[in-house]
C-alpha positions as CSV (number, residue, x, y, z in Angstrom):
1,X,25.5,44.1,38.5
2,X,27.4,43.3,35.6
3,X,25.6,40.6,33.1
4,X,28.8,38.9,32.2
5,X,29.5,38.6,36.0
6,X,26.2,37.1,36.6
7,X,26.7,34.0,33.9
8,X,30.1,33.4,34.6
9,X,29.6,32.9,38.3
10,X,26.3,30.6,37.3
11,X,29.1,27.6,36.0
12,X,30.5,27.9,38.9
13,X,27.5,28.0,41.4
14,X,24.5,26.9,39.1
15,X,21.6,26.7,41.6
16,X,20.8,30.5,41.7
17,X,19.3,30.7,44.7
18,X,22.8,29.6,46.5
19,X,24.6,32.4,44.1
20,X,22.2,34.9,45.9
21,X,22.6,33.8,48.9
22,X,26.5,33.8,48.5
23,X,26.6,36.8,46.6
24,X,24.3,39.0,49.3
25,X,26.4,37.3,52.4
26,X,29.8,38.6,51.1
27,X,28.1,42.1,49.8
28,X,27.4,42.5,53.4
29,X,31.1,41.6,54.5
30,X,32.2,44.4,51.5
31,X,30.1,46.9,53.2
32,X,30.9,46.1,56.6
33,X,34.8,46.8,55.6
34,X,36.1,43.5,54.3
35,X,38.9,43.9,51.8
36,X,38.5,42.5,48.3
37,X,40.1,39.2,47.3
38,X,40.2,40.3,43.6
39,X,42.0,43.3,42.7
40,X,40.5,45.6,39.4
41,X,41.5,48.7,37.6
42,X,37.9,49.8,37.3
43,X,35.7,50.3,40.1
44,X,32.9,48.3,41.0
45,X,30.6,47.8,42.8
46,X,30.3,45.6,46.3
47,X,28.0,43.3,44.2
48,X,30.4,43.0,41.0
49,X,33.3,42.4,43.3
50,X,31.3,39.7,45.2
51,X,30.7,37.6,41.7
52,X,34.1,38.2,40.3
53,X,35.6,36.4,43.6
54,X,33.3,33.7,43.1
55,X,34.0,33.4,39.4
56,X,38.0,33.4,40.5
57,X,37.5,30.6,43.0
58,X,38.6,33.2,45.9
59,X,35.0,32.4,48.1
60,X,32.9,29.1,48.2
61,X,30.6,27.9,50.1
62,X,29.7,25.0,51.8
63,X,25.7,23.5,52.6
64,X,24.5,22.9,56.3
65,X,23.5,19.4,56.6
66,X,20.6,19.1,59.2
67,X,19.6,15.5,60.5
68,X,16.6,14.4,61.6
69,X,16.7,15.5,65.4
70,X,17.6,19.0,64.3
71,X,15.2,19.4,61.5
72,X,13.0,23.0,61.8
73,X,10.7,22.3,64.8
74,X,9.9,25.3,67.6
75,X,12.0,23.4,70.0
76,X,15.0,23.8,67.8
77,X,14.6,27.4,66.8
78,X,13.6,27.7,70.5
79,X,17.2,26.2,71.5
80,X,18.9,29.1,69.5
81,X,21.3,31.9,71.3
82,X,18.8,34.5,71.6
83,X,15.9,32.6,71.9
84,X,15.4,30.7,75.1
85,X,13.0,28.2,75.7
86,X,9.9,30.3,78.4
87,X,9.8,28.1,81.4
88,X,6.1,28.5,82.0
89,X,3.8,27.7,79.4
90,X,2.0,30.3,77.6
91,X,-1.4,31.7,78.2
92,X,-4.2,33.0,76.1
93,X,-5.9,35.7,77.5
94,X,-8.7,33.5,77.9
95,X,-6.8,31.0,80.3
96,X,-4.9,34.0,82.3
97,X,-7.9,34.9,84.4
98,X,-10.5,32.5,86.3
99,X,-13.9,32.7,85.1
100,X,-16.4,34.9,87.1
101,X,-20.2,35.1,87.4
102,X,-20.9,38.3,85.7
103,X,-22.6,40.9,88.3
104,X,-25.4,43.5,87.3
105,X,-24.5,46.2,89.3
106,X,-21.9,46.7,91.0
107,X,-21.0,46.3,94.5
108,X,-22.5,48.7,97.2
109,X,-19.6,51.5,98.5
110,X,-18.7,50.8,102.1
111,X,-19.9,53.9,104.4
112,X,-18.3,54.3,107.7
């Protein structure tokens, strides 16, 4: 990645872990077969094209708001596509089996 590109698209999205996350989400769009919004006689690379359509104002993004009720608890990432809630509750090893008297020796064969 280009230096230049890197400050340039830090005035417009200073917080640089939202520039990553940005950046990375449209490099995978790039690679995936997306077609540039910024056209260049050199070539570059996914990366480089990423920042220079941030610096033009060509992407932008936009933060999730999450309230209250949806904040990260199991039930909510349990509610996601993908990730359904188990209907019976889970047991430990422990719990799966009832307890037994342990035996000394084991139980005589059956003759006939």
């Amino acid at each position: 990645m280009r230096d230049d590109y890197i400050l340039a698209a830090r005035k417009v999205i200073d917080d640089p872990y939202i520039l990553v996350n940005v950046v990375s989400r449209r490099v995978k769009q790039l690679r995936r077969g997306a077609r540039s919004l910024v056209e260049s006689l050199e070539k570059l690379s996914p990366e480089d094209i990423a920042l220079r359509e941030i610096i033009e104002g060509k992407i932008s993004y936009e933060l999730a708001v999450i309230s209250k009720e949806e904040s990260a608890t199991p039930d909510r990432l349990s509610n996601r596509p993908g990730h359904e809630r188990n209907p019976e509750p889970v047991r430990f090893a422990t719990e799966a089996k009832p307890a037994t008297a342990p035996t000394s020796a084991p139980a005589p064969a059956a003759t006939t």
